[in-house]
PyMOL Python script that loads the backbone (N, CA, C, O; Angstrom):
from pymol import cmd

cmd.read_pdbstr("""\
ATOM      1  N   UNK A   1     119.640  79.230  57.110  1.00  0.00           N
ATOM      2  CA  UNK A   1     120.127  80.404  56.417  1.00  0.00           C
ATOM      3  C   UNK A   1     118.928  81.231  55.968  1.00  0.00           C
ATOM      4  O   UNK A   1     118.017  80.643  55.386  1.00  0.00           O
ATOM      5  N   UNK A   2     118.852  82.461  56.174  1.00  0.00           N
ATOM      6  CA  UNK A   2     117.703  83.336  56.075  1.00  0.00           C
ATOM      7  C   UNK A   2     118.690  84.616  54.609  1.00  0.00           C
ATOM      8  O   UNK A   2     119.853  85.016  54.566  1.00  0.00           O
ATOM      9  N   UNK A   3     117.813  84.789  53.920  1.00  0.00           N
ATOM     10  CA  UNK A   3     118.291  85.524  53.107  1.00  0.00           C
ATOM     11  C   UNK A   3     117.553  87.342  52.940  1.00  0.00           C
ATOM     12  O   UNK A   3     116.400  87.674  52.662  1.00  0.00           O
ATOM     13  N   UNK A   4     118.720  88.165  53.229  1.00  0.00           N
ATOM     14  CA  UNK A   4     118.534  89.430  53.753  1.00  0.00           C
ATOM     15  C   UNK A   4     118.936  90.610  52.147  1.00  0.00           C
ATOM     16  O   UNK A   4     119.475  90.246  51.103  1.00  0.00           O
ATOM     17  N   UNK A   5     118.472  91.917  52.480  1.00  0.00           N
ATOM     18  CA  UNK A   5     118.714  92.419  51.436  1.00  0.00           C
ATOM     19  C   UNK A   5     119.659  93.148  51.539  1.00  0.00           C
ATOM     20  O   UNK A   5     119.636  93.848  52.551  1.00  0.00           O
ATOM     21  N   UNK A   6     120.821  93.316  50.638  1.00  0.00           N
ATOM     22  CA  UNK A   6     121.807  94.303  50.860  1.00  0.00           C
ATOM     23  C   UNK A   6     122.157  95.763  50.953  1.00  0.00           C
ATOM     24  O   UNK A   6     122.073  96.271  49.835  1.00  0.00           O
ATOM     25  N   UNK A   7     122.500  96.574  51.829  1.00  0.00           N
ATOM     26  CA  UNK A   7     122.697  97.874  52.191  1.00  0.00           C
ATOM     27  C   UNK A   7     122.883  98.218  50.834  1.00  0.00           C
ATOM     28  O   UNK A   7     121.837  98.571  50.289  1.00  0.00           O
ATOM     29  N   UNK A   8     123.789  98.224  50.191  1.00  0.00           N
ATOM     30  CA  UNK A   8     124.035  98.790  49.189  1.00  0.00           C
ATOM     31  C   UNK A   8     123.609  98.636  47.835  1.00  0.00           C
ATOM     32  O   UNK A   8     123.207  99.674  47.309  1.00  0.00           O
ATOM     33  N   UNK A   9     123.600  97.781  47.264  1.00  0.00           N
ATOM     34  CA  UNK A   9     122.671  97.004  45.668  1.00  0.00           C
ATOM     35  C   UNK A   9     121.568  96.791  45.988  1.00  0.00           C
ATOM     36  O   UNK A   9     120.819  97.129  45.072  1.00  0.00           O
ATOM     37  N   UNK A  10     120.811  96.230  47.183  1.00  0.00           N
ATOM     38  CA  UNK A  10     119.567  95.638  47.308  1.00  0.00           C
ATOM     39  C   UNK A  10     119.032  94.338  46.731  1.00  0.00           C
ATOM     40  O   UNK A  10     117.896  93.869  46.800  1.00  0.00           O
ATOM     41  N   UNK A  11     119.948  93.947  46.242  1.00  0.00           N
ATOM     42  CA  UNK A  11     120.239  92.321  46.433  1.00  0.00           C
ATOM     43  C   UNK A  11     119.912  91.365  47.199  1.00  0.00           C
ATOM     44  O   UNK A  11     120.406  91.655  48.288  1.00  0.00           O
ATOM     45  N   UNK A  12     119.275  90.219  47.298  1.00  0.00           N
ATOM     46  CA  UNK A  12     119.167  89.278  48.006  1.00  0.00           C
ATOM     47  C   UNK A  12     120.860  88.474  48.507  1.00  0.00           C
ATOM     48  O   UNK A  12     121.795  88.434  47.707  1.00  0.00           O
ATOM     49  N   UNK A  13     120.932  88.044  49.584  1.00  0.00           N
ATOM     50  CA  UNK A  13     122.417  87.502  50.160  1.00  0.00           C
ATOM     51  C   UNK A  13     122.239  86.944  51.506  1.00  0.00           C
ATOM     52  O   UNK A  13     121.566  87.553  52.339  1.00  0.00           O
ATOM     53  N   UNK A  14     122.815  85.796  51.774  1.00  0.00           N
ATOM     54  CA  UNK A  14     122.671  85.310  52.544  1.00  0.00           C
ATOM     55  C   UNK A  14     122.924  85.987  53.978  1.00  0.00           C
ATOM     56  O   UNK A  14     123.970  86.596  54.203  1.00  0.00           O
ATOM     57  N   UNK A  15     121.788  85.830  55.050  1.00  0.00           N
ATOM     58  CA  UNK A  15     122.351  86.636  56.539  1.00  0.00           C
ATOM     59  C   UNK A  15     123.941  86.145  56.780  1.00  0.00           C
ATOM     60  O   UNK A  15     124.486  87.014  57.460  1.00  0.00           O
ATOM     61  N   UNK A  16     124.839  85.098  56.474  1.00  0.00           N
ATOM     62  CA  UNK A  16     125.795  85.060  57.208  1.00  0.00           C
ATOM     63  C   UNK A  16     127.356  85.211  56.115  1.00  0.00           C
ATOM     64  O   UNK A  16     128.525  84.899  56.336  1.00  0.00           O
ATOM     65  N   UNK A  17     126.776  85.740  55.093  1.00  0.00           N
ATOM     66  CA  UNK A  17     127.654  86.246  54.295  1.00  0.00           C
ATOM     67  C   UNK A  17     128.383  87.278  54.750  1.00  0.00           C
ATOM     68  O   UNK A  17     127.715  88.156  55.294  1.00  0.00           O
ATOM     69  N   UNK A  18     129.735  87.477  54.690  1.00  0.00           N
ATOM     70  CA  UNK A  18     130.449  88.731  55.449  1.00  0.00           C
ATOM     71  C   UNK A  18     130.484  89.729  54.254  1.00  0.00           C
ATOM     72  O   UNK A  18     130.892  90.869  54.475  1.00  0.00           O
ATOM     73  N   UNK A  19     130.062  89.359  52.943  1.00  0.00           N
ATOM     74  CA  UNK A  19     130.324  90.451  52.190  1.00  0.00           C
ATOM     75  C   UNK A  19     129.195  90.030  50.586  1.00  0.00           C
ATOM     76  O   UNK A  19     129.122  89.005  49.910  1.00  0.00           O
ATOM     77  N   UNK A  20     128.677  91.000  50.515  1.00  0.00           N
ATOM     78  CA  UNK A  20     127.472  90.889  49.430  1.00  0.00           C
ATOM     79  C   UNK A  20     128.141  90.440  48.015  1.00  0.00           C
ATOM     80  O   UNK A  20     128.945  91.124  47.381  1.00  0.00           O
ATOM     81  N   UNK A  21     127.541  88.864  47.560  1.00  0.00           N
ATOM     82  CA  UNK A  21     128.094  88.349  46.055  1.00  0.00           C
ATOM     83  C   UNK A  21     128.125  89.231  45.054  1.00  0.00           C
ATOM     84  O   UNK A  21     128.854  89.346  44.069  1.00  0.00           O
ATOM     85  N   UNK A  22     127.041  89.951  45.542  1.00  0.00           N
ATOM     86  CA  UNK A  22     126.796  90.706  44.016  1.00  0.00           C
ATOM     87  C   UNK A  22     127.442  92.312  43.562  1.00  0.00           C
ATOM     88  O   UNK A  22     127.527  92.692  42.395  1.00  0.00           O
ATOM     89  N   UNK A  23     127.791  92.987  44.573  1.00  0.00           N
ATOM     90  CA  UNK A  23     128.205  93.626  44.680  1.00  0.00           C
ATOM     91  C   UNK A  23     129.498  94.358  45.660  1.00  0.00           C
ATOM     92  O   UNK A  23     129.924  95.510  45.569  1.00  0.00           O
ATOM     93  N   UNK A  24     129.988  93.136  46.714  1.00  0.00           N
ATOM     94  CA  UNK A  24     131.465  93.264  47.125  1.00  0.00           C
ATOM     95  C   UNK A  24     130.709  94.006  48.431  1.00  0.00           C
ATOM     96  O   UNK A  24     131.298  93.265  49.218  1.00  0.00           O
ATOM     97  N   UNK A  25     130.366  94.362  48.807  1.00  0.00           N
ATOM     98  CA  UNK A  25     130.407  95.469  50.053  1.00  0.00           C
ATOM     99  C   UNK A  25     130.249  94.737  51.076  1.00  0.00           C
ATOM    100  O   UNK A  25     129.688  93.649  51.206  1.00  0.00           O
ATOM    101  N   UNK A  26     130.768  95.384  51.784  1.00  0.00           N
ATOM    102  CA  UNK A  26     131.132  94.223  53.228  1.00  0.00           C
ATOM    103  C   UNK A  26     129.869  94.037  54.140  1.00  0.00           C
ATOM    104  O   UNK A  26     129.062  94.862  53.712  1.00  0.00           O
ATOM    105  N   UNK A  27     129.377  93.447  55.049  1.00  0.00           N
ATOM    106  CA  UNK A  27     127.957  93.541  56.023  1.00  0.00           C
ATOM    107  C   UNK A  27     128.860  92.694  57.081  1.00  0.00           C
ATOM    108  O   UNK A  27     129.799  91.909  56.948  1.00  0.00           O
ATOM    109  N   UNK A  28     128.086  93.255  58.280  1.00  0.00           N
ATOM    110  CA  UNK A  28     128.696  92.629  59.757  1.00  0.00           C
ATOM    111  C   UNK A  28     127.679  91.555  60.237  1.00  0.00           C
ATOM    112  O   UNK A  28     126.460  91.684  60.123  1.00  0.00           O
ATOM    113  N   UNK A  29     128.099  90.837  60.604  1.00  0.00           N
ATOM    114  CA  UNK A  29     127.481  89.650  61.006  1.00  0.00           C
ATOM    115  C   UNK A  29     126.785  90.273  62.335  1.00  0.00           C
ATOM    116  O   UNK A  29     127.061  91.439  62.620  1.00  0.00           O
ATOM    117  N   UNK A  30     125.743  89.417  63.295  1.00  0.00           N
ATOM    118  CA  UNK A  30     125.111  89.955  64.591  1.00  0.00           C
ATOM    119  C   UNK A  30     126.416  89.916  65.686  1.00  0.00           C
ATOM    120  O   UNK A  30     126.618  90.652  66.651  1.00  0.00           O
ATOM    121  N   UNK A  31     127.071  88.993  65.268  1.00  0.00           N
ATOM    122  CA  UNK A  31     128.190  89.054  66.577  1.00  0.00           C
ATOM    123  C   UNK A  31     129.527  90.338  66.535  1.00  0.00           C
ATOM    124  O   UNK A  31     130.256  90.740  67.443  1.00  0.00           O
ATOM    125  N   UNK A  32     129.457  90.677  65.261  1.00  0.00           N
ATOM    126  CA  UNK A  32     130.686  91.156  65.001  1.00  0.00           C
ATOM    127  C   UNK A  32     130.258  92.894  65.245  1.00  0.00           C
ATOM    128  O   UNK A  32     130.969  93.859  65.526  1.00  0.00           O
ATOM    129  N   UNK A  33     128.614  92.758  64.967  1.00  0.00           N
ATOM    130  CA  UNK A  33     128.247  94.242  65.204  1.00  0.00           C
ATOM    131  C   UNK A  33     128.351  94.631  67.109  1.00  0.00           C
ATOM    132  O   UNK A  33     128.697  95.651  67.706  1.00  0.00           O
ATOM    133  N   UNK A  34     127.858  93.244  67.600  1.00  0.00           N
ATOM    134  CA  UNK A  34     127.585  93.345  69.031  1.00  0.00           C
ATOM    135  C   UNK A  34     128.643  93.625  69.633  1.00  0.00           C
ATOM    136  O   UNK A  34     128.476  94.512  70.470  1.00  0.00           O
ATOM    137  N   UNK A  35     130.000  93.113  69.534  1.00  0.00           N
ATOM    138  CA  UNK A  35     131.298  93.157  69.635  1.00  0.00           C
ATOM    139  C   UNK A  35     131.824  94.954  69.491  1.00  0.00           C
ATOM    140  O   UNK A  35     132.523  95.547  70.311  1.00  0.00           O
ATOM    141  N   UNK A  36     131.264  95.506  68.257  1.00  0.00           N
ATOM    142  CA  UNK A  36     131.625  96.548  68.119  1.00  0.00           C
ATOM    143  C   UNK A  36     130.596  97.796  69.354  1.00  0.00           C
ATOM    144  O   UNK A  36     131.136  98.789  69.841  1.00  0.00           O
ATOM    145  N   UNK A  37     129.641  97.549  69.531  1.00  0.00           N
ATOM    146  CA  UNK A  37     129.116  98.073  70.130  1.00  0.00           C
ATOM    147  C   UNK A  37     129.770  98.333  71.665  1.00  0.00           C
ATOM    148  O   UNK A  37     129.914  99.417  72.231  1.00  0.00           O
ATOM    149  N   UNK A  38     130.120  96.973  72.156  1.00  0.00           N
ATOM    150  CA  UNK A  38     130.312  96.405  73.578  1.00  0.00           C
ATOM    151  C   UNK A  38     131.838  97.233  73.692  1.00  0.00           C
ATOM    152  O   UNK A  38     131.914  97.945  74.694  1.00  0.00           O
ATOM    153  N   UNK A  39     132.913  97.228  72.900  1.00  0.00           N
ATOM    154  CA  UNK A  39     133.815  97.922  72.978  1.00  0.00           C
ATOM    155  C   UNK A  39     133.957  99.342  72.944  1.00  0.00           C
ATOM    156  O   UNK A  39     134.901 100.003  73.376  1.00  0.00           O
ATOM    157  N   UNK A  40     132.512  99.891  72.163  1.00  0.00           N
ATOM    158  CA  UNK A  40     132.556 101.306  71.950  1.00  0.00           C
ATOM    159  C   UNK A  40     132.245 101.932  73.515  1.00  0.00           C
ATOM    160  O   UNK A  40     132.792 102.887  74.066  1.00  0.00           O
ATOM    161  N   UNK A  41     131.162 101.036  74.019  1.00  0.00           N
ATOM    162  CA  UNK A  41     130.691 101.570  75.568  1.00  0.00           C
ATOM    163  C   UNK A  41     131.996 101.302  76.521  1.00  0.00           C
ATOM    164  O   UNK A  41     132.173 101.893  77.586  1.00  0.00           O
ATOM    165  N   UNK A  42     132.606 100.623  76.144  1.00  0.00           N
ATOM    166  CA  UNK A  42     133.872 100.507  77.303  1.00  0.00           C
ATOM    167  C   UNK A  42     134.618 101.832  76.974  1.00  0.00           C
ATOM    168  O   UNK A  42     134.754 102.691  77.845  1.00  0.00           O
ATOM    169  N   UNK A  43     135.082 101.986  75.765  1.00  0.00           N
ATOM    170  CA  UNK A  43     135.420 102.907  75.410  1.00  0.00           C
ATOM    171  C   UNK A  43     135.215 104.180  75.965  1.00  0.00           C
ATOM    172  O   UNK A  43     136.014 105.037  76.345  1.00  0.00           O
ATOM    173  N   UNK A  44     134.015 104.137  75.939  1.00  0.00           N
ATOM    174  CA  UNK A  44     133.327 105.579  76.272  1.00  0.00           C
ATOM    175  C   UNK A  44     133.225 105.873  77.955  1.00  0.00           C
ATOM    176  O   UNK A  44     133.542 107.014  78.290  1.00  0.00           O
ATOM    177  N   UNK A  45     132.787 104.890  79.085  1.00  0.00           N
ATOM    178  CA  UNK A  45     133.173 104.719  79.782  1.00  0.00           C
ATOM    179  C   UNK A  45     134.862 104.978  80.093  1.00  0.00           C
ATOM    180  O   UNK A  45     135.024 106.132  80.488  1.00  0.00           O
ATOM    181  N   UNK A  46     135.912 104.345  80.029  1.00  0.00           N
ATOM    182  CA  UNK A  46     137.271 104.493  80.491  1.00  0.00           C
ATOM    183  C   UNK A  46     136.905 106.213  79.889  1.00  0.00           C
ATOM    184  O   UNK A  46     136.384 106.931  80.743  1.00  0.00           O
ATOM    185  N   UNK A  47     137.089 106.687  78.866  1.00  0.00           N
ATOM    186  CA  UNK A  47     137.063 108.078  78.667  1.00  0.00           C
ATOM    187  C   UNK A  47     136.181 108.940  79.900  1.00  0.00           C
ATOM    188  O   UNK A  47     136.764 109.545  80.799  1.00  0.00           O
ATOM    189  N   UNK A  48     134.954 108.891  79.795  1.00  0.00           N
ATOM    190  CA  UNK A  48     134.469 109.955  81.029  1.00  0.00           C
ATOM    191  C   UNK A  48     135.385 109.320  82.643  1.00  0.00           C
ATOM    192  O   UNK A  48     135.421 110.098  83.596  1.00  0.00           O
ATOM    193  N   UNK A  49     136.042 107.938  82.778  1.00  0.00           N
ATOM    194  CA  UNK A  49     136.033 108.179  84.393  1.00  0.00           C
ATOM    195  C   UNK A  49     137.777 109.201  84.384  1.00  0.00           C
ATOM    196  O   UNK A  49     138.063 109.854  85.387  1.00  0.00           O
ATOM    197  N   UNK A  50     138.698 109.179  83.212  1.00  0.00           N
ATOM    198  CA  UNK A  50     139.470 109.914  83.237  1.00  0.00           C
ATOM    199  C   UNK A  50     138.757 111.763  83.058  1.00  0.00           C
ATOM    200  O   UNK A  50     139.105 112.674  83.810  1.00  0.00           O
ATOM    201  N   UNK A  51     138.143 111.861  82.358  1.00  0.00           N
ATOM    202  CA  UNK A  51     138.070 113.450  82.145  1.00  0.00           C
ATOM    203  C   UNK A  51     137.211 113.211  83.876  1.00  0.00           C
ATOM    204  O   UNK A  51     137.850 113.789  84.755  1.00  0.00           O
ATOM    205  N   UNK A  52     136.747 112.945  84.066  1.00  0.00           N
ATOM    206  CA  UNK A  52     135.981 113.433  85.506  1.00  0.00           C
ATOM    207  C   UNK A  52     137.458 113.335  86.599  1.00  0.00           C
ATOM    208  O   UNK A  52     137.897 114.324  87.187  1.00  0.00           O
ATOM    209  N   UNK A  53     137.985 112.131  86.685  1.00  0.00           N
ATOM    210  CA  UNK A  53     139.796 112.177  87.686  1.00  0.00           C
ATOM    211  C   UNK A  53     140.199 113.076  87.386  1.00  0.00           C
ATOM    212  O   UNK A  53     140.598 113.740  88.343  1.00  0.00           O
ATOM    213  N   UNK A  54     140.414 113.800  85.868  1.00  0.00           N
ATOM    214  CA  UNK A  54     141.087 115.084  85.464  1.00  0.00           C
ATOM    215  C   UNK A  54     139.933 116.322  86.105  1.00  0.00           C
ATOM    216  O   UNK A  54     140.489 117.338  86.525  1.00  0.00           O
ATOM    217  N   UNK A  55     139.214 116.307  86.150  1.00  0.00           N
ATOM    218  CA  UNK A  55     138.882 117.673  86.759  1.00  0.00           C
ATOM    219  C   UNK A  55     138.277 117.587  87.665  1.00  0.00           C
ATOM    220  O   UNK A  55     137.494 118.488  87.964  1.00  0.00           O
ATOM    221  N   UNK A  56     138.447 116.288  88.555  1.00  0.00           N
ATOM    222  CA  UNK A  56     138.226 116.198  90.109  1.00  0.00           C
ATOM    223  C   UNK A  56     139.638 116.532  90.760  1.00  0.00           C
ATOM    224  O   UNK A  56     139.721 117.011  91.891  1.00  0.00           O
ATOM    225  N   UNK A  57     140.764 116.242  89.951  1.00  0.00           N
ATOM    226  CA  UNK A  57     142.049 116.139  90.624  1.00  0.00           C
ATOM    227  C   UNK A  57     143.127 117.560  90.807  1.00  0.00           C
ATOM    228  O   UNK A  57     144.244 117.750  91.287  1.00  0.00           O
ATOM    229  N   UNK A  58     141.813 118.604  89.956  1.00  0.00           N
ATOM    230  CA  UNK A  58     142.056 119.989  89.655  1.00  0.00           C
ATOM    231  C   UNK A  58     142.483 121.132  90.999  1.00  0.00           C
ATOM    232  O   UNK A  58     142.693 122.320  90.755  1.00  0.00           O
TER     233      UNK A  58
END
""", "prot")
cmd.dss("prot")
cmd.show_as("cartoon", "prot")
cmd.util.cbc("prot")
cmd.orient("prot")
């Protein structure tokens, strides 16, 4: 356990805490950020291959 400082209070808290003791605010774990990332690019992907079908299909 490595202990990190918090976004918001600046608090010491453990890296695998989902949410800072001292002050409640939530923090994302490495997997949960990576996760969010990996879905945003799919995301973004499926979006451009429709707008490009939409104005290839013009």
């Amino acid at each position: 356990m490595a202990l990190i400082k918090c976004s918001e209070c600046g608090k010491e808290m453990s890296d695998k805490a989902t949410t800072c003791p001292h002050c409640g605010a939530r923090h994302e774990t490495g997997n949960a950020k990576a996760i969010r990332i990996i879905l945003g690019i799919i995301i973004l992907i499926i979006s451009l291959y429709f707008l490009l079908s939409g104005i290839n299909g013009m």
